[in-house]
N, C-alpha and C positions, 0 to 999 in steps of 0.2 A: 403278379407280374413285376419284375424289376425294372428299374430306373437305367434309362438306355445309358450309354456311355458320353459321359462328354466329351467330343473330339479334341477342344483344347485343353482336355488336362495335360498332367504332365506325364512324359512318361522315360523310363528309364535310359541310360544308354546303351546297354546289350540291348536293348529292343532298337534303338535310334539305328545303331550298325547295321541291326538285320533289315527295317524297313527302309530307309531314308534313298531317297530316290527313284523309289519304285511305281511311279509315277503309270497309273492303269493306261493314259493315254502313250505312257512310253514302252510300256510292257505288253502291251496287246493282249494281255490276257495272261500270260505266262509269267515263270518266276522271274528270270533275268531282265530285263531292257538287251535287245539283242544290238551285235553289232553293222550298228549304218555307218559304210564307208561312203566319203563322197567329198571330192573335190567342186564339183557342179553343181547348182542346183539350177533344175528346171523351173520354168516361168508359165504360165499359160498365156500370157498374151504382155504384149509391149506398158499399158496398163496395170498388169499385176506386178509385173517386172519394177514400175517406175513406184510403184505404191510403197513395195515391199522396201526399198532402196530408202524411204524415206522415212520409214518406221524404227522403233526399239526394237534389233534384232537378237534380244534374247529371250534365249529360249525358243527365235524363232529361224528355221530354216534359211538360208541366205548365200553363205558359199564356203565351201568346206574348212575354212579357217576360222570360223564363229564356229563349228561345231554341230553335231546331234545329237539326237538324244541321247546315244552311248555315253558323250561326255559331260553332257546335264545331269545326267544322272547321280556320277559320281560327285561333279562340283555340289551340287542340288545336298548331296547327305554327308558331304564334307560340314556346308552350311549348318544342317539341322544339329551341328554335334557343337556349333558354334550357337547359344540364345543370345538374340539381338544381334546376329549380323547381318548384312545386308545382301550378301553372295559372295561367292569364290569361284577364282579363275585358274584353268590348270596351263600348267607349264611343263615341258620335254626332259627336266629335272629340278633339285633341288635348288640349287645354286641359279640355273634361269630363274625360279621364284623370286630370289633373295634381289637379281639384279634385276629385273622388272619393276619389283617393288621400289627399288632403292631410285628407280631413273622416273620413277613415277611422281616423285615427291621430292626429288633435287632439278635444281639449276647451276648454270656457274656463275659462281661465288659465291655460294652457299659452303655452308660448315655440318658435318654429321659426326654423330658420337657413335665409338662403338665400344665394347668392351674388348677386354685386352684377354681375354678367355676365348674369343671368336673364334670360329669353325676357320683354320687357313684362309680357304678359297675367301669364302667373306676379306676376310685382309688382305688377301691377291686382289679383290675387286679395286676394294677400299685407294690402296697402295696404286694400282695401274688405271682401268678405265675410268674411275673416275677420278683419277686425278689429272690425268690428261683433258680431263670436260674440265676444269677446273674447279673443281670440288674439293673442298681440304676435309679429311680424316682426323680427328683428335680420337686419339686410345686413349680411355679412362678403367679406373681400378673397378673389378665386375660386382667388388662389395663396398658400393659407394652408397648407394640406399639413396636417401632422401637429399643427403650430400652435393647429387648430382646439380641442381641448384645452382649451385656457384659454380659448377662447370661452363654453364649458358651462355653462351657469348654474343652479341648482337648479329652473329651472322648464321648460327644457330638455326636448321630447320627441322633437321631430322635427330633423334634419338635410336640407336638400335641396341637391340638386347639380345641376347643367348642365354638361357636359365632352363637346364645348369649349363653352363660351359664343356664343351663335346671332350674335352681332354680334362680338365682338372676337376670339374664338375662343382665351380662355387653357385651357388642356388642366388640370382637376384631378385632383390626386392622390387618386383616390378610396380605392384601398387604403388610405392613409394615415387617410383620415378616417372610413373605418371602423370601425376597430383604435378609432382615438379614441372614435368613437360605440359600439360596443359594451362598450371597457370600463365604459362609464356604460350602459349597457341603452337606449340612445336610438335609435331608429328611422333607417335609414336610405332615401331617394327617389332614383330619379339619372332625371335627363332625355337618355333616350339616343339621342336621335332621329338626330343628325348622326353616328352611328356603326353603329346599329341591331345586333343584335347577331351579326352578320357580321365585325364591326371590333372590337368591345367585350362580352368575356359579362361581363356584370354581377351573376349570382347567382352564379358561379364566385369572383368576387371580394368575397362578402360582404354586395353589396346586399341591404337585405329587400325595397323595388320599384322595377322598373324600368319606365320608362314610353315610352311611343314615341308620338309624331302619327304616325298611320301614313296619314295624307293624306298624307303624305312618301313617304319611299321604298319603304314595301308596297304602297301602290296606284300607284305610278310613274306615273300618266297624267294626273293634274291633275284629275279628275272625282266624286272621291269624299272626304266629311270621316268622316275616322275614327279612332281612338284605341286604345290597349291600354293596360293594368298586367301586369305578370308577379309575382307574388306567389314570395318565397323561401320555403323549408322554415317552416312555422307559419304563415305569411303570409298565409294567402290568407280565413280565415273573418271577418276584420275588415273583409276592402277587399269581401267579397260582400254581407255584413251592409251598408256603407253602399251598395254598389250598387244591392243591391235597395231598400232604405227611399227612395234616393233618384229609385227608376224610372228608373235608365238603361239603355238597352238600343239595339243598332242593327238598321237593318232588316237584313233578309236578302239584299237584291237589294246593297246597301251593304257586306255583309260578299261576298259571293260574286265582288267588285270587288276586294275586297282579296286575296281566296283566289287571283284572277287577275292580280293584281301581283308578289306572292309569288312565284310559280314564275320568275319573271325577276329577280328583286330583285338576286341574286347578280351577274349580268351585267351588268345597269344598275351597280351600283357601283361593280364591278370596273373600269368602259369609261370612265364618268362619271370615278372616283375620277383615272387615269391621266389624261385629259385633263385636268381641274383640276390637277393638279400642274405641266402641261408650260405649262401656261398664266400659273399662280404663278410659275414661274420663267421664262419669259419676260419677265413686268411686271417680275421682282425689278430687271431690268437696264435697264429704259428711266431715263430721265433724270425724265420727268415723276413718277415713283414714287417718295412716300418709304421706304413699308413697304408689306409683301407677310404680310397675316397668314392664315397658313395653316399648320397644325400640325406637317405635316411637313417644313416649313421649320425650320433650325437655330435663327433668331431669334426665332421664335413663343414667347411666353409657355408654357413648360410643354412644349416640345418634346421636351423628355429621357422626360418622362412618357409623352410620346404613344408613343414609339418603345421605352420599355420594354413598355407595356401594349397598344397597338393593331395588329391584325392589317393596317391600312392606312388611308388614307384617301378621305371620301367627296367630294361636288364642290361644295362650301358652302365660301366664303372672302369676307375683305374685301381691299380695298386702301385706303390711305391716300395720296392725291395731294401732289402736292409743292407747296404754294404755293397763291397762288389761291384763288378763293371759291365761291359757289352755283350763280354766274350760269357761270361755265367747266365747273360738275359736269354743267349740266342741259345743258349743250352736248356731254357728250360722253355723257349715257345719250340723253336726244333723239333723236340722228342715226343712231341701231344701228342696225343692218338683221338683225341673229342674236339678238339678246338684247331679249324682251319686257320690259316695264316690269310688276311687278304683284308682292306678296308670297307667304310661301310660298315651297316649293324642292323637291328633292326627285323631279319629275316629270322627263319626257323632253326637256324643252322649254330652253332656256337663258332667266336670267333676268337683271335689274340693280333694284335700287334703291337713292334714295341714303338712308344712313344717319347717326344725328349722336348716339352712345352718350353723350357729356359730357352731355345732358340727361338721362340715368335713371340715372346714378349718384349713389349719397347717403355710400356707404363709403369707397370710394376714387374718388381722382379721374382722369378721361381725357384727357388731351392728345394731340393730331393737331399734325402737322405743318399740314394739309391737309385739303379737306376729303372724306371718305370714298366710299366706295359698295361692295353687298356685291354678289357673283357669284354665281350658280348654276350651276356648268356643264350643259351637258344633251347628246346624242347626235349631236348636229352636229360635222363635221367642225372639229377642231382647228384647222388653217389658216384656215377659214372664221373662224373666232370669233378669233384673233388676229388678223389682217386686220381684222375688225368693228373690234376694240379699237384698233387702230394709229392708224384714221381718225380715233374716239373723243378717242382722247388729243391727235393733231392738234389736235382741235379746241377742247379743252381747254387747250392752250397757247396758240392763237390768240384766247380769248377773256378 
């Protein structure tokens, strides 16, 4: 006779994807958690009503903006992919995440760092809503590491991070600037969408939130906008509190999207990640390429970090052309035949646009060789999409 299984061992994360969530009391038996729509919830009596009102309502039915099971589920296996976190809250998209979190752990007159690599919208935030709350913005260099330190200024609460950086892609040293932030008690964010936490556990390493667009790689199929926070140990009664005052909440049919991207997630990155690499180092070599930024390339900003701290990588990179201007960029995204034109990444789909990072820097400055454009890889054969790019680049030097 064998020795039963112990439930708390550990166990993989293609396993974590396929089960997490799946909660028998949410599943009734079946594979999915189906979808419970519902604004209202019923009471049985004036008593149940006032009881229920005064309790922890998670996890527990209440009124359609706390949620069902539909979206338990998914928060619930977002969690388990995160060890030692406390829970996660879903959001209508990314960017709601990022400011949820951000208005969760600011006041005015407070100070928040961010890096000068940040996703736009993050610096559209940064820049307008809160600085109208009166909240000051300092951009700092994304490869300041431990450095950060002497950034800290007595007004100093928050910390936010992007690793890699969605456009130029420097890898930060997040351990580093943790250690930093908490020996000063300062909050830390990280934006961990291009690695999700398949490639990067972020509460393992100290993070207090971790955020994800999970229009990206949890929903993988390009149809759904949706968001998380994963709240660390103590974490999570601040980012609920602004949640709920601020009435975020996603629908059910939108979380039960994601709960079905999930279960593939692992596979798409793993397939996705391998072919963007083969693809990076293919451009490394052509003539028309100046740079090939992609993390677990040697040259990448921050590579050393990437390959102490990341399980691998995913299919988001740029390149930096050699020479040449707009008019030869748009000549060579134009004539693809594999790689749509449109923002976003993340999905099953390959994608191109062109990009030009020197205009949203204000800390440090970016120089190109060339002028840019960033890749998304997606589930199309490899050959295919280098092929695509050869013509591309042809045509790029002919214009």
């Amino acid at each position: 006779m064998t020795d039963p299984i112990d439930p708390a061992a550990p166990i993989a994360d293609a396993t974590r994807v396929v089960q997490g969530g799946r909660r028998s009391e949410w599943t009734g038996g079946i594979v999915n958690p189906p979808v419970w729509r519902a604004s209202t919830i019923l009471y049985d009596s004036v008593e149940d009503l006032r009881t229920n009102a005064r309790r922890d309502t998670h996890h527990r039915l209440f009124y359609g903006r706390r949620g069902t099971p539909t979206q338990w589920s998914l928060a619930d296996a977002l969690t388990e992919l995160e060890p030692g976190a406390e829970a996660t809250m879903l959001y209508p998209s990314g960017v709601a995440a990022i400011a949820t979190a951000l208005l969760a752990v600011l006041s005015p007159g407070d100070e928040l760092l961010v890096p000068d690599s940040a996703y736009d919208p993050t610096r559209s935030l940064a820049s307008g809503l809160l600085k109208r709350m009166g909240i000051t913005t300092r951009f700092y260099d994304p490869m300041v590491g431990a450095g950060i330190a002497e950034l800290i200024g007595p007004a100093t609460r928050a910390i936010f991070m992007e690793s890699p950086g969605s456009l130029t892609f420097e890898v930060q040293d997040v351990p580093a600037i943790v250690a930093a932030a908490k020996a000063r008690g300062i909050v830390t964010l990280l934006d961990n969408t291009w690695a999700t936490p398949l490639l990067f556990r972020a509460i393992e390493r100290g993070v207090d939130y971790t955020i994800l667009a999970c229009t990206k790689y949890v929903v993988g199929h390009s149809d759904v906008m949706l968001g998380s926070v994963t709240a660390g140990p103590g974490r999570l009664e601040a980012l609920r509190t602004a949640t709920y005052q601020l009435g975020q909440c996603v629908s059910p049919d939108d979380a039960w999207l994601g709960s079905r991207g999930l279960r593939t997630m692992k596979l798409r990155i793993d397939e996705q990640g391998r072919s963007a690499l083969a693809i990076a180092e293919w451009l490394k070599g052509r003539p028309e390429v100046a740079r090939v930024l992609h993390p677990a390339l040697p040259d990448c900003p921050g590579h050393e970090v990437f390959a102490r701290d990341f399980a691998g990588a995913s299919g988001l990179f740029s390149v930096v052309l050699k020479g040449g201007g707009d008019a030869g960029r748009i000549a060579l995204i134009d004539g693809l035949r594999h790689f749509g034109i449109g923002y976003s990444w993340g999905g099953y789909e390959s994608l191109v646009i062109p990009i030009d990072p020197q205009f949203y820097r204000t800390a440090t400055k970016w120089d190109a060789e060339g002028p840019m454009i960033r890749l998304q890889i997606g589930l199309e054969d490899t050959g295919d999409l280098i092929a695509d790019l050869e013509a591309g680049l042809a045509r790029f030097s002919a214009a």
